[in-house]
C-alpha positions as CSV (number, residue, x, y, z in Angstrom):
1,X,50.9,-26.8,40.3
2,X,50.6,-23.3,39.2
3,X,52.5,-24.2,35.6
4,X,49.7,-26.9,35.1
5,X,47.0,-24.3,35.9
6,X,48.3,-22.3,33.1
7,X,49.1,-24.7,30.1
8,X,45.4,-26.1,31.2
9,X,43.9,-22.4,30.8
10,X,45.9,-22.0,27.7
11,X,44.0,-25.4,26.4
12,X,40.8,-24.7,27.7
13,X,41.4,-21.0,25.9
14,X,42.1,-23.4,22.6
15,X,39.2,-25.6,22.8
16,X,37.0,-22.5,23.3
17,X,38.4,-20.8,20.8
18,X,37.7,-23.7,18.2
19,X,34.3,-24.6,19.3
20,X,33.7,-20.5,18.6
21,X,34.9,-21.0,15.4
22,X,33.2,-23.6,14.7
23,X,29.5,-22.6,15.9
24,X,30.3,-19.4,13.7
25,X,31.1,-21.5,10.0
26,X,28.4,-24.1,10.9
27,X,25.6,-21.4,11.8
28,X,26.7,-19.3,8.7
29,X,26.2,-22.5,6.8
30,X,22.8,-23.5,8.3
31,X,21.5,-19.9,7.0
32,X,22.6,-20.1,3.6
33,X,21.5,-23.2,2.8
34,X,18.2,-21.7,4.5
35,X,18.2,-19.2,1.8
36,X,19.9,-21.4,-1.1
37,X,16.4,-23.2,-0.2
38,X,14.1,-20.7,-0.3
39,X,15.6,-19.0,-3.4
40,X,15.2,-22.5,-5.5
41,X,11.4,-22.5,-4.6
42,X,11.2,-18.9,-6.6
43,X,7.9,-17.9,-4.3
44,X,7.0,-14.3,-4.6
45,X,4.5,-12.2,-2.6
46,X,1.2,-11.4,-4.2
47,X,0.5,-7.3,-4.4
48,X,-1.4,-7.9,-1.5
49,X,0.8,-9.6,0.9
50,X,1.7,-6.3,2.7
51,X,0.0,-4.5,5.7
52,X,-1.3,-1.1,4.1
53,X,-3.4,-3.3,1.5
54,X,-6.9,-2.3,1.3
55,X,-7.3,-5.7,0.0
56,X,-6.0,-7.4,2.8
57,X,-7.9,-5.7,4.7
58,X,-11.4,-6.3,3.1
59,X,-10.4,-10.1,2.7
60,X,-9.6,-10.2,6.6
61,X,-13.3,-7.8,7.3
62,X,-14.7,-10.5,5.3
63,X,-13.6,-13.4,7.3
64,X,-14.5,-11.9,10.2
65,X,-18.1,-11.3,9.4
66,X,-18.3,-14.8,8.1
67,X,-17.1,-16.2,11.1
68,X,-19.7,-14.2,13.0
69,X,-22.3,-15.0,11.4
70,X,-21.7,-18.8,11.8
71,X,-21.8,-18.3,15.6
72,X,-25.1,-17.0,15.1
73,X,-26.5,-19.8,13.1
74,X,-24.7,-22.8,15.1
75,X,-25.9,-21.3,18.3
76,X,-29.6,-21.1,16.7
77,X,-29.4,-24.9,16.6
78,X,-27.5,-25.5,19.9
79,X,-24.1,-26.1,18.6
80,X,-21.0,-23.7,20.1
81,X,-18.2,-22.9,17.2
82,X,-15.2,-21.1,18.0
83,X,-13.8,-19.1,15.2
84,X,-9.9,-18.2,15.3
85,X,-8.7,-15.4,15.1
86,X,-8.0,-13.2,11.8
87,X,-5.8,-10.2,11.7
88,X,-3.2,-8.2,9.3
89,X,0.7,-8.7,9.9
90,X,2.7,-5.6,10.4
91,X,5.3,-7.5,7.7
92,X,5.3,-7.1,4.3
93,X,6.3,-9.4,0.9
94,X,4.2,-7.7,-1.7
95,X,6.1,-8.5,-4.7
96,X,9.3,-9.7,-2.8
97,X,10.8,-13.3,-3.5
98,X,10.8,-15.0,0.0
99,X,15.1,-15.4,0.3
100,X,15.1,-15.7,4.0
101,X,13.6,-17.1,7.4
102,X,11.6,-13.5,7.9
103,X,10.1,-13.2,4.7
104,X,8.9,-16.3,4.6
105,X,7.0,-16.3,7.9
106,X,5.8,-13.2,6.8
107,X,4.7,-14.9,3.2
108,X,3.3,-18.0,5.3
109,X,1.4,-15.4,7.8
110,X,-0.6,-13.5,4.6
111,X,-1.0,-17.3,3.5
112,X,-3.1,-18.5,6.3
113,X,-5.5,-15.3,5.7
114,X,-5.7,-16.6,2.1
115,X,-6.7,-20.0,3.5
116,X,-9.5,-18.5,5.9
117,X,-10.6,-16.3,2.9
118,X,-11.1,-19.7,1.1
119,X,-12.9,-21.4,3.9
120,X,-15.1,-18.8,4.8
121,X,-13.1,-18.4,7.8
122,X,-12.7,-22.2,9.3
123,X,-9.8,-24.0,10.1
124,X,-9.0,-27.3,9.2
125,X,-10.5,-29.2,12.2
126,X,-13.2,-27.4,11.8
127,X,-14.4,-28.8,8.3
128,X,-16.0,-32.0,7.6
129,X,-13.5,-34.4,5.7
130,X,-17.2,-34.6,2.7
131,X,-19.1,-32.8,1.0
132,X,-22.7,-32.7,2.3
133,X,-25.7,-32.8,0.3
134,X,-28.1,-29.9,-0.7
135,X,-30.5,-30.0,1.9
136,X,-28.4,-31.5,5.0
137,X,-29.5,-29.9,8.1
138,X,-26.9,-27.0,9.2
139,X,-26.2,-28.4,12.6
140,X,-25.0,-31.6,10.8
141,X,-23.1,-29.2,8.9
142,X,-19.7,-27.7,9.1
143,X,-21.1,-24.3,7.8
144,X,-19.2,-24.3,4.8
145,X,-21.0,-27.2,2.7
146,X,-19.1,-30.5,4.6
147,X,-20.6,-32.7,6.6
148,X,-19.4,-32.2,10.1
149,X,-16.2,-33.5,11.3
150,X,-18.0,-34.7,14.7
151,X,-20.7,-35.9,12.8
152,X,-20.9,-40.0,13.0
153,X,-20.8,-43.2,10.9
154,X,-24.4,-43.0,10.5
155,X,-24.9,-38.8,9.9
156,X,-22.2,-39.0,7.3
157,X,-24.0,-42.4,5.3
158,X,-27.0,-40.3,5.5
159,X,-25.6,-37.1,4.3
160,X,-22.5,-37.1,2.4
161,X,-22.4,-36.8,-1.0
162,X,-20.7,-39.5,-3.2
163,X,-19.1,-40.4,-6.1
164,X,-21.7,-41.5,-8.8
165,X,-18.2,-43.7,-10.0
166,X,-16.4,-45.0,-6.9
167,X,-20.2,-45.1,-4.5
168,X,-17.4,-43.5,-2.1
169,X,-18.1,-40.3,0.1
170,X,-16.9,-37.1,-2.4
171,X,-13.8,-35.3,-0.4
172,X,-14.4,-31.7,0.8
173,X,-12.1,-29.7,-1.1
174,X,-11.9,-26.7,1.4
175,X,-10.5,-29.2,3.6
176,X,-8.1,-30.4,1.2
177,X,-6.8,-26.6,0.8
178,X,-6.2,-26.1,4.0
179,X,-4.4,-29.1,3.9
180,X,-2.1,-27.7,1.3
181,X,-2.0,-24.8,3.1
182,X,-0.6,-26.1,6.3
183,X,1.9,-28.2,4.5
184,X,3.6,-25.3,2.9
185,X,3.1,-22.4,5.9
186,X,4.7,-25.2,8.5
187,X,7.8,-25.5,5.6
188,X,7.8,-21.8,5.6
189,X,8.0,-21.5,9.2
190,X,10.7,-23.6,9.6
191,X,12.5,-22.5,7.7
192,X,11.8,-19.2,9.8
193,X,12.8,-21.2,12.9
194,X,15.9,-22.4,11.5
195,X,17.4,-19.2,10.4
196,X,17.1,-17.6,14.1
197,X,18.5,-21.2,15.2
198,X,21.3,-20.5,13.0
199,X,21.5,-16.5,13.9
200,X,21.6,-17.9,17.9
201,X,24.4,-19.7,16.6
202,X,26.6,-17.0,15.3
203,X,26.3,-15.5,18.4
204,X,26.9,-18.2,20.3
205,X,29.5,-18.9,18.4
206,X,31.3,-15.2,18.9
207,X,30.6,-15.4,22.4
208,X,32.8,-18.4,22.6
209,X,35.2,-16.8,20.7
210,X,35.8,-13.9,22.9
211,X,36.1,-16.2,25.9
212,X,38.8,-18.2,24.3
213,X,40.3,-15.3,23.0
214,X,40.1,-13.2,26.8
215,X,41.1,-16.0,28.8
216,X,44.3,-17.3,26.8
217,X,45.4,-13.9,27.0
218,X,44.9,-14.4,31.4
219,X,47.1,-17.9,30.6
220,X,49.7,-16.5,28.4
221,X,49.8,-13.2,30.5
222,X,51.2,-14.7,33.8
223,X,47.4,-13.9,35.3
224,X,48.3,-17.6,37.5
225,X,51.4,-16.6,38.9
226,X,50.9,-14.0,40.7
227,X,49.4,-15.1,43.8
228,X,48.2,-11.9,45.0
229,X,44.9,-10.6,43.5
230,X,44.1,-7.4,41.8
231,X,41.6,-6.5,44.5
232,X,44.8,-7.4,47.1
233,X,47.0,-5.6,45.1
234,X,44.5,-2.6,45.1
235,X,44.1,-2.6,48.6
236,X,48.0,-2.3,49.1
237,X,48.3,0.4,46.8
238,X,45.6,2.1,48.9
239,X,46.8,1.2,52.3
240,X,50.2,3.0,51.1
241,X,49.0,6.1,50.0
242,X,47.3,6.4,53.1
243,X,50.0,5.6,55.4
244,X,52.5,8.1,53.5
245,X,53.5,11.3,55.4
246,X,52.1,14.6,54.6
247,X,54.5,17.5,53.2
């Protein structure tokens, strides 16, 4: 029973061994195609994509007063707007091409201040899918020149602009830019995501590796045939010394 025990550690030792090996090549893999990706794309950080720009930070003051004062003019005709939250990363990609999952949630992070910058500060379910016409009334507004988006069938066949061509309501373009926006920053993100998936992997992977590698040597090493513990044989040695007479 005991020789079964140990060719079955000596396999189990093999299998975790391989599987170690394995998560290690296959993790390795999964990060450099991660950054064979992101190197293709050639995207670089603009000058101020980094978190001592004074232009970062007067783009992100300007949002935020924006923001503010559109909670002051939708509460003045009884509608509640939320604005989210604006602030500088601690990363930086100023001037650096976006090769791995970091840089590029850093470049995607400096990219969604861009986005509010070009919004005035509102996020995509926040903007009217049209364009609304000179003189709408702001509460039919979304703040930023759509019509808006809880606005109804009627409120937007009143008020959104059209197409002097098509007779079709004209598209918001802020809302289209945010569109592009999320697109890309959700790529860059995973991308993000799957190079710590990968990184998990590798260690994973070595963790496997030294538990294959430790318990084969407990197999190989006669660890099974012994049937007395370490702590047992411990206790013996101790039990010895203190039964031995003193000089």
């Amino acid at each position: 029973m005991r020789k079964v025990m140990e060719i079955g550690g000596i396999v189990a030792a093999a299998v975790l061994i391989a599987f170690g090996i394995a998560s290690i090549v296959l993790a390795t893999n999964g990060r450099d195609t991660v950054s064979a990706n992101l190197k293709t794309q050639q995207i670089t950080g603009t000058p101020d994509m980094a978190s001592d720009s004074t232009a970062i930070a007067g783009e992100v003051k300007a949002i935020t007063a924006s923001q503010q004062a559109l909670v002051k003019k939708f509460k003045a005709v009884g509608v509640t707007f939320t604005p989210s939250a604006v602030s500088i990363p601690g990363c930086s990609v100023a001037g650096q091409q976006v090769t791995s999952g970091d840089s590029a949630r850093c470049f995607a992070q400096y990219m969604f201040i861009h986005a509010m910058g070009g919004t005035n500060g509102l996020v995509y379910s926040q903007m009217g899918r049209y364009v609304a016409k000179p003189n709408t009334p702001f509460k039919y507004t979304d703040g930023n020149g759509g019509v808006s988006p809880s606005a109804t069938p009627a409120i937007i066949s009143k008020y959104a602009q059209t197409d002097p061509k098509t007779g079709q309501p004209l598209s918001n373009g802020a809302r289209n830019l945010w569109i592009d926006q999320i697109a890309l920053s959700t790529a860059l993100n995973a991308s993000y995501m799957a190079d710590q998936i990968s990184l998990f992997g590798v260690v994973v992977g070595v963790a496997l590796l030294l538990s294959g590698v430790g318990f084969g040597i407990l197999a190989i090493g006669g660890a099974l045939r012994n049937p007395d513990t370490a702590f047992a044989r411990l206790h013996k040695k101790e039990a010895g010394a203190a039964a031995a007479p003193s000089a």
